[in-house]
C-alpha positions, -999 to +999 in steps of 0.1 A: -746+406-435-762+379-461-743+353-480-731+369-510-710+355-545-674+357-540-650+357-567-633+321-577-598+344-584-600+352-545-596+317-529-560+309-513-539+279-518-510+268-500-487+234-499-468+229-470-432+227-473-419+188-467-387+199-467-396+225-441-428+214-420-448+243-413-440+260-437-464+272-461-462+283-497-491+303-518-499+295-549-500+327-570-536+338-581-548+371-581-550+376-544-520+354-533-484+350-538-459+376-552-458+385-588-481+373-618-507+348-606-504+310-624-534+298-613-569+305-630-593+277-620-601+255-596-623+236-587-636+210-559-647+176-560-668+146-542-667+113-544-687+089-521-690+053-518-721+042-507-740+005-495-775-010-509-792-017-476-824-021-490-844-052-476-874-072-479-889-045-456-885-019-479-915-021-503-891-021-535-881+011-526-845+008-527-821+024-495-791+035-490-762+048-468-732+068-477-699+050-465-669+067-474-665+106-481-636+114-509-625+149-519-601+164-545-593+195-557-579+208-591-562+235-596-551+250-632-534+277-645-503+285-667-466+275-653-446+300-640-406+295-649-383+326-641-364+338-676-331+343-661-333+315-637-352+288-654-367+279-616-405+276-613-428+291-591-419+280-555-455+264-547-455+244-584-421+234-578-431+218-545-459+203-559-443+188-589-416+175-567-441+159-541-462+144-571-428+124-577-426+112-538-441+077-533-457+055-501-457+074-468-442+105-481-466+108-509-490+124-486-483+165-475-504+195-462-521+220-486-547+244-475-571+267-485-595+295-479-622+315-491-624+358-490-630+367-451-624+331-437-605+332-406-593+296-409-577+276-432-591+241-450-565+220-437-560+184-457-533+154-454-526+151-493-513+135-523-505+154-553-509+144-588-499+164-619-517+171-648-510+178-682-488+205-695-485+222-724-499+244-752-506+256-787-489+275-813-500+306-793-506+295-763-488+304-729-479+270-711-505+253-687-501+237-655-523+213-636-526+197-604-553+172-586-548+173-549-563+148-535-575+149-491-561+121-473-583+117-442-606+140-426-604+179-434-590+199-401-583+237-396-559+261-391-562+299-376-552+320-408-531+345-401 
């Protein structure tokens, strides 16, 4: 079959437990999760570093190499809170709590795939919240940068 246009709403995100290694924990969208999805938009970014190595050999054209690959990834969406409870969705409360966790243990798996992979995007990373809040009439929002520690590996999804 040819590449086709998939649907943003149908990408899976999970956080792995540090509590519980292994352990994974969806965020809710529309495809993943239980209950009403939170999340509504994400989206990917790159960052690279690169070096000048343009010499007199060069002709004034300038050169370059890339030398260091960065990637984040945002995800926003409303905060889910239980009524009765007052706890938040599992995956946001794992996230908020491992935004707050410093030096070595600042850095946890999340992982993500698109509709009809058979593996996961596996990164090593750190988790940094976004704003929250709303308007007047406005349903609370929720965001989180995750940013990859290291090189991407993968995972056999289930």
């Amino acid at each position: 079959m040819a590449p086709r246009k998939y649907n943003a709403r149908d990408v899976s995100f999970e956080i792995e437990d540090f509590l519980n290694p292994g352990t994974w924990v969806a965020f809710r969208t529309a495809q993943a999760g239980s209950g009403e999805g939170g999340i509504n938009t994400f989206s990917k970014g790159h960052e690279y570093e690169s070096t000048d190595t343009t010499t007199f050999g060069s002709q004034g054209q300038a050169e370059t190499q890339n030398m260091q690959i960065g990637k984040s990834l945002t995800l926003e969406g409303f905060r889910l809170k239980d009524k009765v409870t007052g706890a938040l969705d599992p995956a946001m409360a794992l996230a908020e709590a491992q935004a707050e966790r410093l030096g070595d243990d600042s850095v946890c798996g999340f992982r993500f795939a698109a509709p009809g992979d058979t593996t996961w995007e596996v990164w090593q990373a750190t988790f940094q919240l976004g704003d929250q809040g709303g308007g007047n009439n406005d349903k609370v929002g929720w965001s989180v940068v995750v940013t990859r520690s290291g090189a991407a590996t993968t995972a056999v999804k289930a």
